[in-house]
N, C-alpha and C positions, 0 to 999 in steps of 0.2 A: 536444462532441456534445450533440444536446437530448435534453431528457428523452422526448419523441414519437420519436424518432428512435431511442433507447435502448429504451425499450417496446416498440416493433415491430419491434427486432431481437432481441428474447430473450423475448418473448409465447412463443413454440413453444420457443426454444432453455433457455430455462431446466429446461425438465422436463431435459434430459440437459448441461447446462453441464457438470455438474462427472467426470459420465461420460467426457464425450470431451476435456475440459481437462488431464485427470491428464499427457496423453504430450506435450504440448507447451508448458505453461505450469510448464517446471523452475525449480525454486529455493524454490520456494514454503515447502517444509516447511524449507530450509534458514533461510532469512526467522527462519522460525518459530524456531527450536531457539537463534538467536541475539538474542533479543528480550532476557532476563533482566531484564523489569521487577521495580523495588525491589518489594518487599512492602505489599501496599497501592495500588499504582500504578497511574494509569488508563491502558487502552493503548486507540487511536483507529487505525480502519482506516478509510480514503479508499477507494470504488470498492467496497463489501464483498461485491456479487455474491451470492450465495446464504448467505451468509456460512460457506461452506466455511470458509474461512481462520481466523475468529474459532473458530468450536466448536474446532478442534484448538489452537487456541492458548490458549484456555479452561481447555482439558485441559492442555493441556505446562505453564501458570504459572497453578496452579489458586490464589494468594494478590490477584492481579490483577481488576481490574475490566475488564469489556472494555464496546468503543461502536461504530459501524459508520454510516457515510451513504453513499447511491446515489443517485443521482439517479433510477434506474428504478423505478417503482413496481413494477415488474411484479417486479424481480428481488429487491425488497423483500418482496412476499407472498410468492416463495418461503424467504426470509431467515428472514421471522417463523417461520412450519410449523416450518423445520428446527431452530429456536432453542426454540419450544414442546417438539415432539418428541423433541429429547435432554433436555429438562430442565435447560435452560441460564433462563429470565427472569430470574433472579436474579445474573446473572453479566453478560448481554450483552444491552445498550440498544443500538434499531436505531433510525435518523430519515433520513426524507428528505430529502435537502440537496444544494447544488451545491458538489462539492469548491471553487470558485474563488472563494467567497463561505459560508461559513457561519461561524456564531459560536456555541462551544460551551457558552455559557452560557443561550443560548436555547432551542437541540436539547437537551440535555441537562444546563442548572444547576451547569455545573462552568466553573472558568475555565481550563482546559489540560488539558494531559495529559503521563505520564511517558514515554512510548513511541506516536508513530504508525507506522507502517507503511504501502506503498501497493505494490499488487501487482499486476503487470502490466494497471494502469490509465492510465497517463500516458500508455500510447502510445496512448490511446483516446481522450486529453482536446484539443480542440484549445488551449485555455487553459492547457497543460501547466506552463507558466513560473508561471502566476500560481497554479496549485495548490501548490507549493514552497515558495513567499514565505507563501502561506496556512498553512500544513502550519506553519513555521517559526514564525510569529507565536503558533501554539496550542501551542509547546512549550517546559514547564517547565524549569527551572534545573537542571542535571543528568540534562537528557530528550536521548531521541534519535528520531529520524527514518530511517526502515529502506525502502530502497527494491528491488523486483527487478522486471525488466523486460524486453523480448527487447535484445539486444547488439546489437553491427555485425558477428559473426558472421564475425570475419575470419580465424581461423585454422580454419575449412570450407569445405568446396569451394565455387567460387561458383555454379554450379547449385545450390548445394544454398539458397543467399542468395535469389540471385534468384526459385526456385521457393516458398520460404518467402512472400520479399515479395508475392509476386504473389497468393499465398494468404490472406496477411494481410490486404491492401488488401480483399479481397472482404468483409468484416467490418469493416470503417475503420479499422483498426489500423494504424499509422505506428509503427515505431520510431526510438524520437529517438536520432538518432544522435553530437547535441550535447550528451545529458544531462551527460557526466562537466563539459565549458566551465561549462556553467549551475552546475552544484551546486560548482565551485569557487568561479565568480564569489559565489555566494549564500552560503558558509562565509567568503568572505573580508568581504562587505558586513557579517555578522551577527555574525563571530567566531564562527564554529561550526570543528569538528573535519571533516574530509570523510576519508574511506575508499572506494575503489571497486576492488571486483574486477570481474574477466570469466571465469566459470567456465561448462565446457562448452564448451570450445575457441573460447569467445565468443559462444557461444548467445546468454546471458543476461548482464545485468549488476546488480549488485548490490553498492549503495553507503548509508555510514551517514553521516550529519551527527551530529555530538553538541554539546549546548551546555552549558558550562562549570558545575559547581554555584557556587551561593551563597556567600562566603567562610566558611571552618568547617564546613561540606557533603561529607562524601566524596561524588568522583568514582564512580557507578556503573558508566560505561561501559567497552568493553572496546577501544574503537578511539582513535586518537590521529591529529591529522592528521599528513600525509607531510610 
């Protein structure tokens, strides 16, 4: 999706994104609770939106560095305020960026990160496959990759699917319904760890990648592949 296209869909909607997201973008806080960056650790949010997500996460691994890219300016100004406002600058670095092309050394002077996370963004991106490969390339030796998302929603009714979808489309939200194929196929190219659940009777889904530490590095992470 462009960033023009991004802008004048959440010009108006940002004032209440995160008002009216709470009842149907589930998992998010659980995302959060299961992050447990090392101490010191830089954690990277793709898609950061108002940067809801970052401030709580801010707060839950208050030892952590946090970083945030959107393509929307628009949802960036609201990003910055909320980030001023609590008294986070010192905590959470926000940049303009195209998830499918950015380079963290540029945006923000660091060469990776210990923990990205990406939240209910993918199904927004049409370049969804090449933000992964991206996401992967920017993560450190005993980092992990945190993703949540809407499901294939298969064990609910399927009115309830289709009236979802139909709802979705009206905001260009696609969910990918091939994510778990992809992020196998990309743990097996990288040698990463893949973990995926579907909670919420398959609402949502919500899957980790981890990549292996450095020889003599304890393993941080808490998932192992199947």
């Amino acid at each position: 999706m462009s960033a023009d296209l991004m802008d004048r869909l959440y010009r108006s909607q940002r004032h209440i994104y995160d008002v009216t997201r709470k009842y149907f973008l589930l998992g998010r806080d659980r995302l959060i609770a299961r992050l447990a960056p090392p101490p010191g650790g830089r954690v990277l949010e793709i898609g950061c939106g108002t940067a809801r997500n970052l401030v709580r996460a801010a707060h839950v691994w208050p030892d952590a560095d946090f970083f945030g890219i959107d393509i929307s300016h628009e949802m960036l100004d609201t990003a910055r305020q909320v980030v001023v406002r609590r008294g986070l600058t010192a905590h959470i670095q926000l940049a303009h960026g195209d998830a499918t092309r950015f380079d963290p050394a540029l945006l923000f002077g660091v060469p990776g990160f210990s923990r990205i996370f990406i939240s209910y963004s993918l199904s927004m991106i049409p370049g969804w496959r090449t933000v992964l490969g991206q996401a992967a390339a920017c993560l450190l030796p005993g980092g992990e990759i945190h993703i949540v998302d809407f499901g294939g929603q298969e064990r609910l009714p399927r009115w309830f699917k289709a009236g979802l979808r139909r709802w979705l489309a009206l905001f260009h939200v696609r969910p990918r319904d091939d994510l778990e194929r992809e992020l196998t196929d990309l743990a097996r190219r990288r040698g990463l760890s893949c973990s995926i659940e579907r909670p919420y009777r398959g609402y949502a889904q919500h899957a980790v990648l981890g990549m292996a530490p450095l020889p003599g590095e304890h393993w941080a992470g808490h998932w192992q592949a199947p």
